[in-house]
N, CA, C and O atoms as CSV, one atom per row, in Angstrom:
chain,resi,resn,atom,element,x,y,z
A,1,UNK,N,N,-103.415,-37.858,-43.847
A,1,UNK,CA,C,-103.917,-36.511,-43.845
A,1,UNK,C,C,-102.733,-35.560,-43.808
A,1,UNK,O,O,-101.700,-35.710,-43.155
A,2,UNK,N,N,-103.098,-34.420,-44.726
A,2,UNK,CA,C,-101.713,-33.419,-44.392
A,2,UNK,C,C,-101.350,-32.694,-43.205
A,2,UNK,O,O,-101.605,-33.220,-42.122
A,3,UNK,N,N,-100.842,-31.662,-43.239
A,3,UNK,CA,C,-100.724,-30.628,-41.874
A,3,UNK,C,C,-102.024,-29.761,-41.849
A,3,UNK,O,O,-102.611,-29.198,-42.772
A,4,UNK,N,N,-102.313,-29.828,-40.415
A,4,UNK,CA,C,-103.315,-29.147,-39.746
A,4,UNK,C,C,-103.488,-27.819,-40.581
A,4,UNK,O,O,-102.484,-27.296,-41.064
A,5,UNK,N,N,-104.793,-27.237,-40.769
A,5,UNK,CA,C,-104.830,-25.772,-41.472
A,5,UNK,C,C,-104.377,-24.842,-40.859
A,5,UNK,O,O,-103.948,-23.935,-41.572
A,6,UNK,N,N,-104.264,-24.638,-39.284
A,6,UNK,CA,C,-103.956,-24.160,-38.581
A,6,UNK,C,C,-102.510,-23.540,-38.544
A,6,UNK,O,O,-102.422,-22.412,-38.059
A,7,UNK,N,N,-101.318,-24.179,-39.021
A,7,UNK,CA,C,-99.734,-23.947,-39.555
A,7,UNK,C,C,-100.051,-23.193,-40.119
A,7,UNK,O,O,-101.180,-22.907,-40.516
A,8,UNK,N,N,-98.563,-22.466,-40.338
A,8,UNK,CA,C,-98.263,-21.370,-41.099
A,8,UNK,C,C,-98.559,-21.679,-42.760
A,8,UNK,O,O,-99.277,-20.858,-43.330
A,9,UNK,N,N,-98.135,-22.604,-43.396
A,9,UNK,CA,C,-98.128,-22.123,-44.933
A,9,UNK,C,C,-99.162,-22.069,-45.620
A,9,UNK,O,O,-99.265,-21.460,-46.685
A,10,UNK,N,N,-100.241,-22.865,-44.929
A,10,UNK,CA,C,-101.621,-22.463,-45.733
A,10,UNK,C,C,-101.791,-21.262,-46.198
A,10,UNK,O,O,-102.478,-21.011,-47.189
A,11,UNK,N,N,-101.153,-20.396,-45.492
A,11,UNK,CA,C,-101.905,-19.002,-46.270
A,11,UNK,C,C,-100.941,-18.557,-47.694
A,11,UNK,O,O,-101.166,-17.528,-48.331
A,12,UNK,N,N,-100.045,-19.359,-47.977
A,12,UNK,CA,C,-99.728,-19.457,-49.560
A,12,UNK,C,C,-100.573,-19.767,-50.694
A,12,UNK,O,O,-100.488,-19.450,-51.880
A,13,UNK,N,N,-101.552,-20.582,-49.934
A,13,UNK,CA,C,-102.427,-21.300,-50.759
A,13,UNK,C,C,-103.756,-20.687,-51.122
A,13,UNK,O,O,-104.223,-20.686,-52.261
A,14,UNK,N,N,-104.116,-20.357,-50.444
A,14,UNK,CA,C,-105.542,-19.549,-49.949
A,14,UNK,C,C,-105.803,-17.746,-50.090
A,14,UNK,O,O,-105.270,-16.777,-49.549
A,15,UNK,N,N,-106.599,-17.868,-50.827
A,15,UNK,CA,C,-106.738,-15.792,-50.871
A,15,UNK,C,C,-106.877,-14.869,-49.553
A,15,UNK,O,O,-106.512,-13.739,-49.230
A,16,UNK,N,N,-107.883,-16.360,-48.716
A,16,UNK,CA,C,-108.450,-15.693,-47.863
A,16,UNK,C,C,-108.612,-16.663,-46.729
A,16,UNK,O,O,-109.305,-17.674,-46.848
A,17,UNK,N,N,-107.966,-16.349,-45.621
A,17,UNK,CA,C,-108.151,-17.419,-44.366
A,17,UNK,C,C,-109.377,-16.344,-43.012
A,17,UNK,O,O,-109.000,-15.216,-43.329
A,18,UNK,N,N,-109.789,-16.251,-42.575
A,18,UNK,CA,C,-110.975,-15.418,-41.474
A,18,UNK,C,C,-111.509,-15.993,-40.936
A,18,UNK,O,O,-111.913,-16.945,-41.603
A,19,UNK,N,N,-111.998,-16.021,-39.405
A,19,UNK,CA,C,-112.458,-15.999,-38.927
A,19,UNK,C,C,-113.218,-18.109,-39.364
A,19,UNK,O,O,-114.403,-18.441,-39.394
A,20,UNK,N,N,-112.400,-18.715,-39.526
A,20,UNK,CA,C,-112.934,-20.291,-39.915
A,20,UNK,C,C,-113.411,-20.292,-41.137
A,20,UNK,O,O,-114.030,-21.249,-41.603
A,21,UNK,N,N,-113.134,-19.085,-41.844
A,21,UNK,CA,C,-113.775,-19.327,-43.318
A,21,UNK,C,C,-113.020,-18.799,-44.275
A,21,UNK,O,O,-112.493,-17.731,-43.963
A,22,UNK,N,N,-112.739,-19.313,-45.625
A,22,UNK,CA,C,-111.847,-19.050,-46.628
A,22,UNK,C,C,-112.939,-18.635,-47.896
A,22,UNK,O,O,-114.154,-18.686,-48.087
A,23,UNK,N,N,-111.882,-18.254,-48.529
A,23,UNK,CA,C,-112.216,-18.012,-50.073
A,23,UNK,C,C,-111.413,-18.442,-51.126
A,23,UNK,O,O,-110.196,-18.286,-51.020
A,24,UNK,N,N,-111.842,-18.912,-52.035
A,24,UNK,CA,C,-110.856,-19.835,-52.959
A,24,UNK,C,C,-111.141,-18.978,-54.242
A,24,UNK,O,O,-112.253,-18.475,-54.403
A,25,UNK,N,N,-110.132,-18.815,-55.149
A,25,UNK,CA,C,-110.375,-18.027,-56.237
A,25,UNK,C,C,-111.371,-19.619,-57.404
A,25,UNK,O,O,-111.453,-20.847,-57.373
A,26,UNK,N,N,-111.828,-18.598,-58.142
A,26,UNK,CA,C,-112.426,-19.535,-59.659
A,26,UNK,C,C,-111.000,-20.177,-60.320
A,26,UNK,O,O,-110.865,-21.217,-60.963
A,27,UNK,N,N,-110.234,-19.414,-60.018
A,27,UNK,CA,C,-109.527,-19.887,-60.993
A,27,UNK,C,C,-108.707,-21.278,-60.404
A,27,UNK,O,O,-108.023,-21.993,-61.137
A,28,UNK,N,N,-108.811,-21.401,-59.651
A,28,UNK,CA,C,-108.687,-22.932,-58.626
A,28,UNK,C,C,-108.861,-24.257,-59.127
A,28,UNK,O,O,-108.032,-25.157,-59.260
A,29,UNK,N,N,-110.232,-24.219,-59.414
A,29,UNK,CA,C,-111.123,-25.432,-59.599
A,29,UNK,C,C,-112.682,-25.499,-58.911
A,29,UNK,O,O,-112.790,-24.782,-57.916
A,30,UNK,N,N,-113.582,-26.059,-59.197
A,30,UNK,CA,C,-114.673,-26.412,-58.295
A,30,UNK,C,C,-114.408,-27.122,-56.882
A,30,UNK,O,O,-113.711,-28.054,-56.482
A,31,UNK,N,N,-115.094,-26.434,-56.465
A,31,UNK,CA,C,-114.946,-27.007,-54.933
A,31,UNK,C,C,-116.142,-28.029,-54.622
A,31,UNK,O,O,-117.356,-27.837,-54.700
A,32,UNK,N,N,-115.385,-29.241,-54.226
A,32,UNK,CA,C,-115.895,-30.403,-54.003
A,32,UNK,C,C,-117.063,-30.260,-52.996
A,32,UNK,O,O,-117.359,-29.203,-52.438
A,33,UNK,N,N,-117.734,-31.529,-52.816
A,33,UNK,CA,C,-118.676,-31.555,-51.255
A,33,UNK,C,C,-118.059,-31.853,-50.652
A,33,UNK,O,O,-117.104,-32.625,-50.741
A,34,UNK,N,N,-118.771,-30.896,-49.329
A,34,UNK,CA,C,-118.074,-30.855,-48.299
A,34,UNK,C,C,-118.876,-31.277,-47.015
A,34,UNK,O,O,-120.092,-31.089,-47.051
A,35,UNK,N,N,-118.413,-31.737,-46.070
A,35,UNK,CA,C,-119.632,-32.440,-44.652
A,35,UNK,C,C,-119.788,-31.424,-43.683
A,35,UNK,O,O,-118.914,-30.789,-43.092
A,36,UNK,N,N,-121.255,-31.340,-43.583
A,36,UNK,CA,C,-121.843,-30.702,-42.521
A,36,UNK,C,C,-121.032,-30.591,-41.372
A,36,UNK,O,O,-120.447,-31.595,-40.965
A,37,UNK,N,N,-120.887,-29.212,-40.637
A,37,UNK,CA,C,-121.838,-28.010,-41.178
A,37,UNK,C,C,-120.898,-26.830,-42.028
A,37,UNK,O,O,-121.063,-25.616,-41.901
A,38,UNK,N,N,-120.059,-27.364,-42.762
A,38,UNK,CA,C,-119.487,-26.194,-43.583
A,38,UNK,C,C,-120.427,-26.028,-44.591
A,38,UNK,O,O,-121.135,-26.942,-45.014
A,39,UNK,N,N,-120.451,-24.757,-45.026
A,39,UNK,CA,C,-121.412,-23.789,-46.076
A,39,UNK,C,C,-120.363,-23.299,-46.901
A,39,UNK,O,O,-119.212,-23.098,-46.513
A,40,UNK,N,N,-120.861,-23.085,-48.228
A,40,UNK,CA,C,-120.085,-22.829,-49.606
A,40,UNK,C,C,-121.146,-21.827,-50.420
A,40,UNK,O,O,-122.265,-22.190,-50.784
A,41,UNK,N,N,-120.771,-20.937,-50.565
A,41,UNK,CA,C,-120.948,-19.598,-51.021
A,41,UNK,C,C,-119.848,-19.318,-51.907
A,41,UNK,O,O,-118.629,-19.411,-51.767
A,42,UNK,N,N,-120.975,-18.762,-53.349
A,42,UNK,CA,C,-120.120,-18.119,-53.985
A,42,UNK,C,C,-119.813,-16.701,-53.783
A,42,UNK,O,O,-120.540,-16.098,-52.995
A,43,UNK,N,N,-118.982,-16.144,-54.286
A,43,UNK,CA,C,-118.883,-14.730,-53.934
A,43,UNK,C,C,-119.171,-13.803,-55.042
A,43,UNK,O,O,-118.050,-13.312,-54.907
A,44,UNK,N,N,-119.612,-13.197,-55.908
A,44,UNK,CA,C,-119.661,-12.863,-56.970
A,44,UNK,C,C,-118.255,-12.068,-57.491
A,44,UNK,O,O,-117.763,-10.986,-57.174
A,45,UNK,N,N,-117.937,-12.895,-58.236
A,45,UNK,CA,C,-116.424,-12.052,-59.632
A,45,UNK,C,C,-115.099,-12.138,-58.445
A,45,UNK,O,O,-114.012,-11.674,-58.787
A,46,UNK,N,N,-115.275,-12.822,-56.890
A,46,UNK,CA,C,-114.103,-13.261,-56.455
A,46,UNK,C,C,-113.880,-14.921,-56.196
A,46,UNK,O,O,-112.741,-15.370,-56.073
A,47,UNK,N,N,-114.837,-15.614,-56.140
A,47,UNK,CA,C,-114.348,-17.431,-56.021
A,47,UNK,C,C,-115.494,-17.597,-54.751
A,47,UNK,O,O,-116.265,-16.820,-54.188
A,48,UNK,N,N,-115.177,-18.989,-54.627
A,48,UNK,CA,C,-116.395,-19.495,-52.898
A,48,UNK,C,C,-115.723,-19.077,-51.985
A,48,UNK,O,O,-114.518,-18.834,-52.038
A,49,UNK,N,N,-116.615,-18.921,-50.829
A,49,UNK,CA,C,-116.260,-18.324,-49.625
A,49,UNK,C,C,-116.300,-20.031,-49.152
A,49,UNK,O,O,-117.038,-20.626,-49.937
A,50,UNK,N,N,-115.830,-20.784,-48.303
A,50,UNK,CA,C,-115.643,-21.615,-47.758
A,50,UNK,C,C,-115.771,-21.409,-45.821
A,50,UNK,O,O,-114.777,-21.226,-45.118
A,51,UNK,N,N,-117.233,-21.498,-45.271
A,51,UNK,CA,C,-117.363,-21.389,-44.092
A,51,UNK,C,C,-117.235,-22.732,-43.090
A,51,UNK,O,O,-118.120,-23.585,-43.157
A,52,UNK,N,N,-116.386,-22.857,-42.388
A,52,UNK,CA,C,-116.339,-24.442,-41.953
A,52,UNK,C,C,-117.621,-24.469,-40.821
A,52,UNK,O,O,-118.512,-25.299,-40.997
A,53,UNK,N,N,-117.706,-23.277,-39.331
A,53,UNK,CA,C,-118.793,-23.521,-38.380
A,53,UNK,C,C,-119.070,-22.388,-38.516
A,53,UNK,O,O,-118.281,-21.468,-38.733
A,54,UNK,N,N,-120.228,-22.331,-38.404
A,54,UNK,CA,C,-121.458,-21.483,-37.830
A,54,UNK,C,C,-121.101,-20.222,-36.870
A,54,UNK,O,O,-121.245,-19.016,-37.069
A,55,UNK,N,N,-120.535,-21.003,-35.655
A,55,UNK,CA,C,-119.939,-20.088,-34.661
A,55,UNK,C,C,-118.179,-20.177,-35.270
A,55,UNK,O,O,-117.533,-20.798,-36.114
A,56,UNK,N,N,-117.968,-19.144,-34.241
A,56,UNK,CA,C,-116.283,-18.854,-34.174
A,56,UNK,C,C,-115.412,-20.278,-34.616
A,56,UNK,O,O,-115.762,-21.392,-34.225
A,57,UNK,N,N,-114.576,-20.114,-35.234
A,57,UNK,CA,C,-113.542,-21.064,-35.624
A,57,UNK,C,C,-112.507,-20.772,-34.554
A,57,UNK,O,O,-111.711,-19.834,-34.589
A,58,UNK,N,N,-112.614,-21.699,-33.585
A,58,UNK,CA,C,-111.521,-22.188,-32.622
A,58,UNK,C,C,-110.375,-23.064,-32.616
A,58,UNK,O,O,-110.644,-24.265,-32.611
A,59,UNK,N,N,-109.188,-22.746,-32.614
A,59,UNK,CA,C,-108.039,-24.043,-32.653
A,59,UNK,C,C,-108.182,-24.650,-31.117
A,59,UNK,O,O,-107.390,-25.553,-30.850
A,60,UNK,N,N,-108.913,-24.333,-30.301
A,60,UNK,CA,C,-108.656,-25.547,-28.860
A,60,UNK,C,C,-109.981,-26.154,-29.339
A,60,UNK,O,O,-110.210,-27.052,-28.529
A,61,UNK,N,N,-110.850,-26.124,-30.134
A,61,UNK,CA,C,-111.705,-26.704,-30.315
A,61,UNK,C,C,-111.610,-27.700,-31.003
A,61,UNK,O,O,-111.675,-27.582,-32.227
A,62,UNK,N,N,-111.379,-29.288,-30.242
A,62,UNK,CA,C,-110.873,-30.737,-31.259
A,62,UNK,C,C,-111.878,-30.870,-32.553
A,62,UNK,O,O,-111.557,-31.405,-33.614
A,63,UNK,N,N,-113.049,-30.330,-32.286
A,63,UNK,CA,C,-113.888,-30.990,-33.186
A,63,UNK,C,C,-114.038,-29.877,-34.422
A,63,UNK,O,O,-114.784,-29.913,-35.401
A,64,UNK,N,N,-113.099,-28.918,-34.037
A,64,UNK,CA,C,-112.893,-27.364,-34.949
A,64,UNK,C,C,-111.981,-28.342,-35.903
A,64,UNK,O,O,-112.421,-28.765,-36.972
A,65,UNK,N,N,-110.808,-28.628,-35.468
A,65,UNK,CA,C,-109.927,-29.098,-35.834
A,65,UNK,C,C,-109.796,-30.372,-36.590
A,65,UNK,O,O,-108.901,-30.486,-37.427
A,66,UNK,N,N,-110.613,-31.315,-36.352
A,66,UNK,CA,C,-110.762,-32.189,-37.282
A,66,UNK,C,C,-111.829,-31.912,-38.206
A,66,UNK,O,O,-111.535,-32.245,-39.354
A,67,UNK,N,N,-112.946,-31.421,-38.078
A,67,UNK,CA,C,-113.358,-30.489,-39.303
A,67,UNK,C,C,-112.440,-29.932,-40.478
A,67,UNK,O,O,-112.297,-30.132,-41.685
A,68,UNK,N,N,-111.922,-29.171,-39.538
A,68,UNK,CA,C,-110.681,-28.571,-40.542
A,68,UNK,C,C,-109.481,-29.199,-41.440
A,68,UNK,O,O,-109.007,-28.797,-42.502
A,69,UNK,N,N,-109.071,-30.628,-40.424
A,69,UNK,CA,C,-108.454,-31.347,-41.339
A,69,UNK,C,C,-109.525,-32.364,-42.812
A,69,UNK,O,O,-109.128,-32.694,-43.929
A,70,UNK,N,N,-110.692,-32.557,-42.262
A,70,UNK,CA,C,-111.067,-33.171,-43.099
A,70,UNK,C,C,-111.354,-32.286,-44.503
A,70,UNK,O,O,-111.415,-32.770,-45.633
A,71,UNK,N,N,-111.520,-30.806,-44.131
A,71,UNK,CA,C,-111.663,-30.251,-45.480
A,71,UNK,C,C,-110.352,-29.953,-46.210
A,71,UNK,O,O,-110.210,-29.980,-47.432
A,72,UNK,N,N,-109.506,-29.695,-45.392
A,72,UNK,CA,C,-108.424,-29.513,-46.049
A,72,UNK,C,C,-107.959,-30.513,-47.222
A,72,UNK,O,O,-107.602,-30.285,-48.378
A,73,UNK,N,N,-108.122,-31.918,-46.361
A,73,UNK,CA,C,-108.161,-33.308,-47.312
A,73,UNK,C,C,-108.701,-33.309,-48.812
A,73,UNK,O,O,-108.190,-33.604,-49.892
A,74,UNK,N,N,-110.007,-32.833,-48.397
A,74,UNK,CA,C,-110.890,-32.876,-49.571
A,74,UNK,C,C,-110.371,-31.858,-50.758
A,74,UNK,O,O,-110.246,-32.060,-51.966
A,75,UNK,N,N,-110.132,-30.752,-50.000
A,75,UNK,CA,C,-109.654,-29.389,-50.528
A,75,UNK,C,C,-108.415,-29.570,-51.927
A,75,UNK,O,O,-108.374,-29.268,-53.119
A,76,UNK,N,N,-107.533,-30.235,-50.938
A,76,UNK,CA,C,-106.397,-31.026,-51.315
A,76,UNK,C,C,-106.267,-31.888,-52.297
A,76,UNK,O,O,-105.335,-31.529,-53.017
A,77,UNK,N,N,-106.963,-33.254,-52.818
A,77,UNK,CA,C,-107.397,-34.484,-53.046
A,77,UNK,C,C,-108.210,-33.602,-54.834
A,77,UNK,O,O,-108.328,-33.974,-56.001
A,78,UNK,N,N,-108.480,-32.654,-54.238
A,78,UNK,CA,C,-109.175,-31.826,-55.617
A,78,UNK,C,C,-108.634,-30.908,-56.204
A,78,UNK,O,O,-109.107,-30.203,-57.095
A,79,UNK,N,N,-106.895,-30.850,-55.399
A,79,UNK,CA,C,-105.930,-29.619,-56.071
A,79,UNK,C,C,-106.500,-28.565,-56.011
A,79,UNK,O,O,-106.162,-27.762,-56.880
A,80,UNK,N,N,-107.194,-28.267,-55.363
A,80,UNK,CA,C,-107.286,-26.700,-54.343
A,80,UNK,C,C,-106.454,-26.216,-53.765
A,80,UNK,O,O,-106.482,-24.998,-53.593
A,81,UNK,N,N,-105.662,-26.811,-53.379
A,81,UNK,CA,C,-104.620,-26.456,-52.143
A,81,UNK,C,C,-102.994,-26.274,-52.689
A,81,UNK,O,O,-101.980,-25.934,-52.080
A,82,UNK,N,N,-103.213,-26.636,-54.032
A,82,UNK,CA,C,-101.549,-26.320,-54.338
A,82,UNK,C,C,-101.186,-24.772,-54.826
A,82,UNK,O,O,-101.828,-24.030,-55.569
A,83,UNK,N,N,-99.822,-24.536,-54.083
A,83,UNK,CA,C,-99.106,-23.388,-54.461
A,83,UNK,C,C,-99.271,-22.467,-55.529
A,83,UNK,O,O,-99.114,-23.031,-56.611
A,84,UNK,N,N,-99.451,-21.626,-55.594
A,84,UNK,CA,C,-100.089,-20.604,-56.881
A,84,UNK,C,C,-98.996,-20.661,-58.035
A,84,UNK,O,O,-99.262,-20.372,-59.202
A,85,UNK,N,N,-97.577,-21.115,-57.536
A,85,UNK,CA,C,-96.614,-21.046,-58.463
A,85,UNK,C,C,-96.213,-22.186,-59.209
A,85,UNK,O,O,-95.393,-22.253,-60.124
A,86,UNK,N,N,-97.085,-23.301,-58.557
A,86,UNK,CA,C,-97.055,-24.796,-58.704
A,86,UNK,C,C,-97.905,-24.362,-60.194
A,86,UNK,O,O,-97.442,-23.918,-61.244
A,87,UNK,N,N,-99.102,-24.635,-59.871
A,87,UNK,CA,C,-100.242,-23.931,-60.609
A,87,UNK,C,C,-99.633,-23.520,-61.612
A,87,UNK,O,O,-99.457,-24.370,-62.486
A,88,UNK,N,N,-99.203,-22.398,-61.823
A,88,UNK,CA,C,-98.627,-21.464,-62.824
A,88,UNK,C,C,-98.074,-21.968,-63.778
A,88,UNK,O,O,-98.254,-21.541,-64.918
A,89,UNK,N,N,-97.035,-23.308,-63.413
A,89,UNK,CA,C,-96.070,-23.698,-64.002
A,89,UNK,C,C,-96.618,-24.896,-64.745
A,89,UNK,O,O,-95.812,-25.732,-65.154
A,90,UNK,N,N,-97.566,-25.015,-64.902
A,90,UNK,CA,C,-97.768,-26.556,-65.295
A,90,UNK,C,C,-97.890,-26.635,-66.917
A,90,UNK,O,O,-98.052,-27.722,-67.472
């Protein structure tokens, strides 16, 4: 598994990090399934909103946190997660 979402560089990757929930542009890729209870919303003319819990997204919360790594995985595994300049260059 990679580094926790929680570190700093994720937000290179990501349009939008809040409150336990992201937004991924279209121009990304489709966003894979994902395991309960994260929710996937599109946003209209900006990409999915990516909600991991229900309530507040907590980092002392272990079970926040492995949530979070497991999407990241997935996120990842589907080239969601690479560098916008990575991307660019290909």
């Amino acid at each position: 598994m990679g580094t926790p979402l929680g570190e700093g560089h994720v937000g290179r990757r990501l349009a939008v990090l809040v409150h336990g929930g992201l937004v991924l542009s279209h121009q990304r890729g489709k966003v894979p399934a994902l395991p309960a209870p994260v929710q996937v919303e599109p946003v209209e003319n900006q990409g999915t909103l990516i909600i991991l819990t229900p309530e507040r997204f907590t980092a002392s919360n272990p079970d926040h946190l492995t949530l979070a790594g497991q999407v990241q995985e997935l996120l990842g595994d589907a080239g969601l997660l690479k560098p916008v300049t990575e991307r660019l260059s290909r």
